[in-house]
N, CA and C atoms as an extended XYZ file, in Angstrom:
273
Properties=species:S:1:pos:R:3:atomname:S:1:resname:S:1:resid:I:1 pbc="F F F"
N        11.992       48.392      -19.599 N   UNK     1
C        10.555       48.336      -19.491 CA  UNK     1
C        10.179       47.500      -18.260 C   UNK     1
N         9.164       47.733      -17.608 N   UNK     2
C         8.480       47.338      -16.088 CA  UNK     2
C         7.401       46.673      -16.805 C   UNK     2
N         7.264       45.259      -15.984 N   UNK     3
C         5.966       44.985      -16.228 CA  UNK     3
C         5.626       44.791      -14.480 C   UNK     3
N         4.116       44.645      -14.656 N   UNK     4
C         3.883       45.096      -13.376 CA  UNK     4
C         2.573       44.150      -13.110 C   UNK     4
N         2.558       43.396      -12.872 N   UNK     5
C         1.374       42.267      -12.363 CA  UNK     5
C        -0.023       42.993      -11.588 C   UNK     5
N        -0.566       43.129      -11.703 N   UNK     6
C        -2.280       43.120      -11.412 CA  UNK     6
C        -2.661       42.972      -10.306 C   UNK     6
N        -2.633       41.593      -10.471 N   UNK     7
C        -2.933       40.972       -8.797 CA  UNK     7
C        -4.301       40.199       -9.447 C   UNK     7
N        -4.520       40.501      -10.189 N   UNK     8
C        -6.032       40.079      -11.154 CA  UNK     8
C        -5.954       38.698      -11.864 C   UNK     8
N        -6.385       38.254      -11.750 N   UNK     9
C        -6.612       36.782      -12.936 CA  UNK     9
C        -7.938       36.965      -13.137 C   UNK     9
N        -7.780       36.576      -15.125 N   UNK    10
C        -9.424       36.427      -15.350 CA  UNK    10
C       -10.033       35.017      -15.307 C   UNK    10
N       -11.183       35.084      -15.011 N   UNK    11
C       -11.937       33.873      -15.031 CA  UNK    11
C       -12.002       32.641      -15.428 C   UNK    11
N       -11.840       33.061      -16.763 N   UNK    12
C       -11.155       31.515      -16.808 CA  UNK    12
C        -9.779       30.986      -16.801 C   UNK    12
N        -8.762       31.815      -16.330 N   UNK    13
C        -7.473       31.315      -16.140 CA  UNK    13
C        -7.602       30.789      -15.168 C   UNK    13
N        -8.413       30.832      -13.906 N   UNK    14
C        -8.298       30.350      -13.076 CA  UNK    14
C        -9.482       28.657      -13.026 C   UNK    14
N       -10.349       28.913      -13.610 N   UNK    15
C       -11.291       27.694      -13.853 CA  UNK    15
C       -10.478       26.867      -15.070 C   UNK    15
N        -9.384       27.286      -15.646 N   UNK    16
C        -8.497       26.615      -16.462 CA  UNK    16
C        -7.477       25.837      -14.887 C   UNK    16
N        -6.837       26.724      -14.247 N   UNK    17
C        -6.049       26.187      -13.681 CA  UNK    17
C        -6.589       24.745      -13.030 C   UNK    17
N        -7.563       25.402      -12.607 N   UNK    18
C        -8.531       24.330      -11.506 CA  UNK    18
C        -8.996       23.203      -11.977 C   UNK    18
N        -9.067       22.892      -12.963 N   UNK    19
C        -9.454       22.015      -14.290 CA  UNK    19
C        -8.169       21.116      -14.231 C   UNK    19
N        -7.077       21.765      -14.259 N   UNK    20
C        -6.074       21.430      -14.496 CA  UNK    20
C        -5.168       20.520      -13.028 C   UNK    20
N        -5.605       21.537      -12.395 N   UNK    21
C        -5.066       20.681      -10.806 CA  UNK    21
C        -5.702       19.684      -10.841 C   UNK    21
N        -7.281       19.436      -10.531 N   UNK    22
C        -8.148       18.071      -10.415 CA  UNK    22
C        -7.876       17.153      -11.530 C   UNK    22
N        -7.551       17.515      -12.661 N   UNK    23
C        -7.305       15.875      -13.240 CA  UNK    23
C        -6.113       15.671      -13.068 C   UNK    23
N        -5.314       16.550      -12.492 N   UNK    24
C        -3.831       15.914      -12.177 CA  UNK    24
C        -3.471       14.912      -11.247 C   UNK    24
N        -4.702       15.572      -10.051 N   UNK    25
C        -4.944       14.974       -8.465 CA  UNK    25
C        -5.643       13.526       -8.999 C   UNK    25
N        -6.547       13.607      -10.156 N   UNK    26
C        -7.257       12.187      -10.437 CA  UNK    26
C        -6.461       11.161      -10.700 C   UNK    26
N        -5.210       11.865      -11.660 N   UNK    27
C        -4.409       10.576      -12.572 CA  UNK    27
C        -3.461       10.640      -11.290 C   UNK    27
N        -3.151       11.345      -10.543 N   UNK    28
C        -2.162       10.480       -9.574 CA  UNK    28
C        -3.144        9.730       -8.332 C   UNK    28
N        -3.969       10.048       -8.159 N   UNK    29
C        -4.873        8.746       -7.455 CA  UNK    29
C        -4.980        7.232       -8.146 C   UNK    29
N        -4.988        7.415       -9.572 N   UNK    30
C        -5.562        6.497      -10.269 CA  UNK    30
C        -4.054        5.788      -10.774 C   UNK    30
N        -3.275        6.553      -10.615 N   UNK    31
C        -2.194        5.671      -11.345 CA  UNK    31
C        -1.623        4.859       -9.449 C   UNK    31
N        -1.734        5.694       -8.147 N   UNK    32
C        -1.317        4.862       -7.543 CA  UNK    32
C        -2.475        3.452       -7.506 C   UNK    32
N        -3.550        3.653       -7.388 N   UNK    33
C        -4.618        2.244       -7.120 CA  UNK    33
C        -3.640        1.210       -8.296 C   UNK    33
N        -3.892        1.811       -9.757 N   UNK    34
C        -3.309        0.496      -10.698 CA  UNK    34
C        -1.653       -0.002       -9.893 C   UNK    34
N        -0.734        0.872       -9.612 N   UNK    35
C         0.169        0.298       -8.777 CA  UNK    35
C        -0.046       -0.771       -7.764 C   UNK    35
N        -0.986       -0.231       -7.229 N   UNK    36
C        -0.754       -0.674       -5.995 CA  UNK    36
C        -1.435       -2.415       -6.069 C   UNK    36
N        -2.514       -2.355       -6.897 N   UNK    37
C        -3.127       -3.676       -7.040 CA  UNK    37
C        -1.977       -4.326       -8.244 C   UNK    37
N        -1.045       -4.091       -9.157 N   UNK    38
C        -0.526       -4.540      -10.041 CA  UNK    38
C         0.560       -5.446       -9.432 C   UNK    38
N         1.445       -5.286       -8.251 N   UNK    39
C         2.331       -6.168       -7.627 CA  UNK    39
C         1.928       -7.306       -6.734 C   UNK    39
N         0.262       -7.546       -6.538 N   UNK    40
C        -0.432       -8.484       -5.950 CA  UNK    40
C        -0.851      -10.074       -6.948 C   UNK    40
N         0.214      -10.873       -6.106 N   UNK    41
C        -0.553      -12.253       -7.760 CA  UNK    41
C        -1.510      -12.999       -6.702 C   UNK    41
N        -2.299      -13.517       -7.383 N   UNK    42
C        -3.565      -14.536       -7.160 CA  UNK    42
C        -2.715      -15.361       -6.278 C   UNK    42
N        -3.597      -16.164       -5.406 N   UNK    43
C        -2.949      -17.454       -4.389 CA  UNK    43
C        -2.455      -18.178       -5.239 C   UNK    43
N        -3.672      -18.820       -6.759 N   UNK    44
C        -3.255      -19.744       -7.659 CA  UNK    44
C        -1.260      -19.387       -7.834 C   UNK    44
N        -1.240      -18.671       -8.721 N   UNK    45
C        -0.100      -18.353       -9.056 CA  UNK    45
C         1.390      -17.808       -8.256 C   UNK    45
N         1.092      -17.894       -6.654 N   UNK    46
C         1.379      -17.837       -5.708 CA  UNK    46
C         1.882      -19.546       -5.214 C   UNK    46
N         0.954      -20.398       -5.793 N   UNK    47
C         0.711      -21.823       -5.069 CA  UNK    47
C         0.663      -21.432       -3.489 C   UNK    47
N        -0.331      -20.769       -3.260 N   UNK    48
C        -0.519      -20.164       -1.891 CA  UNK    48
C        -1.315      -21.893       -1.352 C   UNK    48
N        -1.212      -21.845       -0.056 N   UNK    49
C        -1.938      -23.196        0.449 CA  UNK    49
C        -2.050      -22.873        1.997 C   UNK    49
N        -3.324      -22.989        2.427 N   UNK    50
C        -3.496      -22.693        4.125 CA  UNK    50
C        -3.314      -23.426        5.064 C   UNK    50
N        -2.028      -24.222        4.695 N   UNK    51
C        -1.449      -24.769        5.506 CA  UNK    51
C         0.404      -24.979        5.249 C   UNK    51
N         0.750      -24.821        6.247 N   UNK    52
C         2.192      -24.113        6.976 CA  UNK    52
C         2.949      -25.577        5.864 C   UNK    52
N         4.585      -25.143        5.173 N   UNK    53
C         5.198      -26.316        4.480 CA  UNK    53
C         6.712      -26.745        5.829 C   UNK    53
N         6.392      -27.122        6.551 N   UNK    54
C         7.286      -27.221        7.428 CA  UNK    54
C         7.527      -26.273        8.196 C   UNK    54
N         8.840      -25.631        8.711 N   UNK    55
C         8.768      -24.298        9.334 CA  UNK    55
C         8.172      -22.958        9.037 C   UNK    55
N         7.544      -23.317        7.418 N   UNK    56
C         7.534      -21.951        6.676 CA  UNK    56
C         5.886      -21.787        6.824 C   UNK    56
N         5.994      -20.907        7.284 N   UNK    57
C         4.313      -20.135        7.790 CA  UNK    57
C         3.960      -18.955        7.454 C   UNK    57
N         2.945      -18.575        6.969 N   UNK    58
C         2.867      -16.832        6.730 CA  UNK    58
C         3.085      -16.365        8.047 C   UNK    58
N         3.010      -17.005        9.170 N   UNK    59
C         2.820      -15.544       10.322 CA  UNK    59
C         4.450      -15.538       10.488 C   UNK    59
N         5.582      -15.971       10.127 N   UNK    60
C         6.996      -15.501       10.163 CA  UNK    60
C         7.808      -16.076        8.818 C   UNK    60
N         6.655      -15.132        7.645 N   UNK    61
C         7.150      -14.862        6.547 CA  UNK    61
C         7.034      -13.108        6.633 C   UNK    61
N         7.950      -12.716        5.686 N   UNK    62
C         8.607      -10.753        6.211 CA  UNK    62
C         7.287      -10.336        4.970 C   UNK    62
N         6.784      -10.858        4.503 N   UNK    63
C         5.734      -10.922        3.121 CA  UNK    63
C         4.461      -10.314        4.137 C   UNK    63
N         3.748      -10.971        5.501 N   UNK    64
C         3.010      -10.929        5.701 CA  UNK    64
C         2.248       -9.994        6.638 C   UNK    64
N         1.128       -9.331        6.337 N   UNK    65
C         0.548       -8.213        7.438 CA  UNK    65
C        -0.452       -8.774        8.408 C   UNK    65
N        -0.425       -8.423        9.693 N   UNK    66
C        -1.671       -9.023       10.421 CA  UNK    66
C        -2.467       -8.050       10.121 C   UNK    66
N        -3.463       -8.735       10.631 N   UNK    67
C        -3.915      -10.041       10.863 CA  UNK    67
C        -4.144      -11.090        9.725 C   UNK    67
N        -4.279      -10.581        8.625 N   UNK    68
C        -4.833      -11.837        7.654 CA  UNK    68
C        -4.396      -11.269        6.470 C   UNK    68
N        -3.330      -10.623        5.855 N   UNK    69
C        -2.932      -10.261        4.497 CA  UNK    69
C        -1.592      -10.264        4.105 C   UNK    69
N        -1.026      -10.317        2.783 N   UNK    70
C         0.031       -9.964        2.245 CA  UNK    70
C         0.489       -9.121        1.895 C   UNK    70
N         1.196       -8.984        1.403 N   UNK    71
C         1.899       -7.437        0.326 CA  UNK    71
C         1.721       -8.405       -0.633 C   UNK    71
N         2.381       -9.250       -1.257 N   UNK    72
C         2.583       -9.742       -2.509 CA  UNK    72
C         1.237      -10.723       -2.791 C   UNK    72
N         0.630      -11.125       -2.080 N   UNK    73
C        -0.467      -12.199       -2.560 CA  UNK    73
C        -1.847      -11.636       -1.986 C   UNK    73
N        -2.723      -11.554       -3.631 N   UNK    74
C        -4.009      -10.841       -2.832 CA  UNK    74
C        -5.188      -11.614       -1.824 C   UNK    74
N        -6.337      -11.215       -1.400 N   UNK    75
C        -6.778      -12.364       -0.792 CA  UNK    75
C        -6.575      -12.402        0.833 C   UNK    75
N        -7.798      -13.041        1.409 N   UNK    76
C        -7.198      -13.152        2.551 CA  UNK    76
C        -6.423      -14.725        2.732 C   UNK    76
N        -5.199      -14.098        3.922 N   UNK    77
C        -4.679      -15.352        4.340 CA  UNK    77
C        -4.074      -15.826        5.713 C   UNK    77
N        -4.161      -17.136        6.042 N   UNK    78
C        -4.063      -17.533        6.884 CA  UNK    78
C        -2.428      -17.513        7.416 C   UNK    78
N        -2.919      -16.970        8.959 N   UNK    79
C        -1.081      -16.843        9.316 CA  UNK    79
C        -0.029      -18.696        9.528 C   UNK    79
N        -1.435      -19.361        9.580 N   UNK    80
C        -0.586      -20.351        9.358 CA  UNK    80
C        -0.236      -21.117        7.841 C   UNK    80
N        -0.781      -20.290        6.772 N   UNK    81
C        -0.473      -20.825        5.470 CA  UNK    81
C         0.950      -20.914        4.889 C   UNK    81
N         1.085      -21.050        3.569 N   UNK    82
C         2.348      -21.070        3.108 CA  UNK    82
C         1.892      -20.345        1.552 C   UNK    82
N         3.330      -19.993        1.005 N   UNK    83
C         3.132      -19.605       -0.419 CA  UNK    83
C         4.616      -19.780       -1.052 C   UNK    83
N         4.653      -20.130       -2.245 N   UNK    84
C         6.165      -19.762       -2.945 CA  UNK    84
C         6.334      -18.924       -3.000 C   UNK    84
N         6.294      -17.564       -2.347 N   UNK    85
C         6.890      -16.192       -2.435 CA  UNK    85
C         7.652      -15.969       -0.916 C   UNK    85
N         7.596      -17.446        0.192 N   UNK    86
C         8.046      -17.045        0.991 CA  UNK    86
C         9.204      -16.399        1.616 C   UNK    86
N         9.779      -15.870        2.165 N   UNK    87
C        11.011      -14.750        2.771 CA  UNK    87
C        10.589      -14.914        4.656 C   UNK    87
N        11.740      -15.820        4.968 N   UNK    88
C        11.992      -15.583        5.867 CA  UNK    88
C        11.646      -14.047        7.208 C   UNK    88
N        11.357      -13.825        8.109 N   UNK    89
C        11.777      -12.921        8.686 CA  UNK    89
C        13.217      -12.912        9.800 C   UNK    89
N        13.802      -11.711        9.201 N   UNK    90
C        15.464      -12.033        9.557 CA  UNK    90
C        15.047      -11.244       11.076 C   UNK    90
N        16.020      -11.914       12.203 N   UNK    91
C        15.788      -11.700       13.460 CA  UNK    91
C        16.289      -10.477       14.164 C   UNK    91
């Protein structure tokens, strides 16, 4: 037996599909934002402080983005601060 496709979709298979793509596209938007803000801790809990603990400075900690941010600590921050999450940048 042959089956033999159409070429046709009815109406709402396709306003089903479409239904179906957009909340897919939503929950993977929405699950990256909760990611993405979930690996960021507060300065507090950071003991972040805007000022450098000896050699150790955000602007050559591997943690830090210019001009003024982290990956790991939310907030803006100063390239001459410090935090206990510091990491070297290897040369």
């Amino acid at each position: 037996m042959t089956v033999r496709w159409s070429g046709e979709m009815s109406r709402r298979c396709v306003l089903s599909n479409a239904a179906c793509a957009a909340g897919m596209g939503a929950a993977g938007m929405f699950g990256m934002t909760v990611t993405a803000h979930a690996g960021k801790m507060t300065q507090k809990s950071a003991a972040y402080q805007s000022t450098p603990k000896g050699g150790q400075r955000c602007d050559n900690c591997s943690l830090f983005q210019k001009p003024a941010s982290c990956v790991s600590v939310e907030g803006p921050i100063a390239p001459s601060g410090w935090c206990a999450l510091y990491v070297p940048k290897r040369g």
